[in-house]
C-alpha positions in Angstrom: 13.7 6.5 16.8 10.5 7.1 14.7 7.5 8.6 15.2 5.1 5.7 13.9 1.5 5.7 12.9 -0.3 2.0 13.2 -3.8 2.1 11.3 -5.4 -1.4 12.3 -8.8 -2.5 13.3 -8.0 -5.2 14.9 -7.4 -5.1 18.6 -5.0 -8.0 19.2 -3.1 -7.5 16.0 -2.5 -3.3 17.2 -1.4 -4.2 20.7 1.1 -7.3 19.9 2.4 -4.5 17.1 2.7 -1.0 18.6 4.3 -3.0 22.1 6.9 -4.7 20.0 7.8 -1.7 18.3 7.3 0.8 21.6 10.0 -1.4 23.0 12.5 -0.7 20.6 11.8 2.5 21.4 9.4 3.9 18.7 6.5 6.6 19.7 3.9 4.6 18.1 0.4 6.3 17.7 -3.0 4.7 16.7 -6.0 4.5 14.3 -8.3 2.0 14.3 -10.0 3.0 10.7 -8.8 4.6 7.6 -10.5 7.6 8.0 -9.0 7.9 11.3 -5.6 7.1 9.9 -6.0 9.8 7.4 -6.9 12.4 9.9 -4.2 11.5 12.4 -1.5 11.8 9.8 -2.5 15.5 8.8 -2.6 16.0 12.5 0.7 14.3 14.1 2.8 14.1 10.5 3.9 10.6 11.6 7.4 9.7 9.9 6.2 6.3 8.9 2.3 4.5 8.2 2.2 1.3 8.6 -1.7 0.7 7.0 -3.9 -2.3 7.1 -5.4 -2.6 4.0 -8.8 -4.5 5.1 -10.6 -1.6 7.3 -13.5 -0.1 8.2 -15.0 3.4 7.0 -12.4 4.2 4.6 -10.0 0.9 3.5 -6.6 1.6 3.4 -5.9 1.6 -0.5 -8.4 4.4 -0.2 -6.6 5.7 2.6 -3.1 5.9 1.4 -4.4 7.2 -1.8 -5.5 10.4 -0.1 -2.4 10.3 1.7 0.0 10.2 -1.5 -2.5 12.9 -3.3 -2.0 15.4 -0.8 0.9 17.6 -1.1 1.3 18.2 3.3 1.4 14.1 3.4 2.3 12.6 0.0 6.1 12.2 1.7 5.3 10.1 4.5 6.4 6.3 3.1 3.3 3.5 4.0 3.9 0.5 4.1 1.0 -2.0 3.7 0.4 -4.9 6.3 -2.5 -7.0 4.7 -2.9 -10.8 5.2 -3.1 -11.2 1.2 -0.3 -12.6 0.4 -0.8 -12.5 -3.7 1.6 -11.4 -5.6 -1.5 -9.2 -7.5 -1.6 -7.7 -3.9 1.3 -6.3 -3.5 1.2 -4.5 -7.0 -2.3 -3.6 -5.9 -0.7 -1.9 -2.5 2.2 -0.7 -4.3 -0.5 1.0 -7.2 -2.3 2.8 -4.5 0.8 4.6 -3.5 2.8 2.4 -0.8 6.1 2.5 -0.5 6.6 -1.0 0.8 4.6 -4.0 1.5 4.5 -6.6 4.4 2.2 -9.3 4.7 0.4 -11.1 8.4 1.4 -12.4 10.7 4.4 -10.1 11.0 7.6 -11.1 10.9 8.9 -7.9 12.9 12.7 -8.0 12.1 11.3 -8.4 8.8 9.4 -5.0 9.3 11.5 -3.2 11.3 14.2 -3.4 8.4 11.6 -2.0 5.9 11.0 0.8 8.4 14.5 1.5 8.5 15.1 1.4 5.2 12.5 3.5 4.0 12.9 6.4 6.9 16.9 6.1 5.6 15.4 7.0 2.5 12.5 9.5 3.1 13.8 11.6 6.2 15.7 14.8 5.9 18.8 16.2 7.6 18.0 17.2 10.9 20.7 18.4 12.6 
């Protein structure tokens, strides 16, 4: 299972999200603000980002841009969770430098196969 890192500000939204996904067995850590997000994932190197785009301090376009600009993190696939559902927002996302985009409420077999898919792609040999 993956070592996940949920960037979300909103309380109810992070809990329903990082339980579901703890139960399938997931170590799922948290930020609560871009900056915080950006921070973590120097600090833990977090397999996957799953990055709300609306936050506070540092948005998450801004966020995943400084992600995929620096060479220690650029790797690690994001996928956006945003509640704009606009097809201009997923290029948008996808321009900033995610991988992957999912829009709220989730739908988490819907997720869970993006996460998949994307660590299928992304993660190396390990033994």
């Amino acid at each position: 299972m993956a070592k996940i890192l949920l960037v979300e500000d909103n309380e109810m939204n992070r809990d329903m999200l990082s339980r579901r996904l703890a139960r399938q067995g997931h170590e799922v850590l948290i930020a609560v603000d871009g900056a915080e997000g950006v921070a973590k994932v120097a600090a833990e190197r977090p397999e996957i980002v799953l990055m709300d785009m609306s936050l506070p301090v540092l948005d998450g376009w801004e966020a995943t841009r400084r992600l995929k600009a620096d060479a220690a993190t650029a790797s690690i696939p994001v996928i956006a969770l945003t509640a704009h559902a606009l097809a201009s927002d997923r290029e948008q996302a996808l321009a900033a430098g995610c991988d992957d985009y999912d829009t709220k409420p989730i739908d988490l077999p819907r997720l869970v196969e993006k996460i998949e898919r994307l660590l299928g792609q992304s993660s190396p040999a390990t033994g």
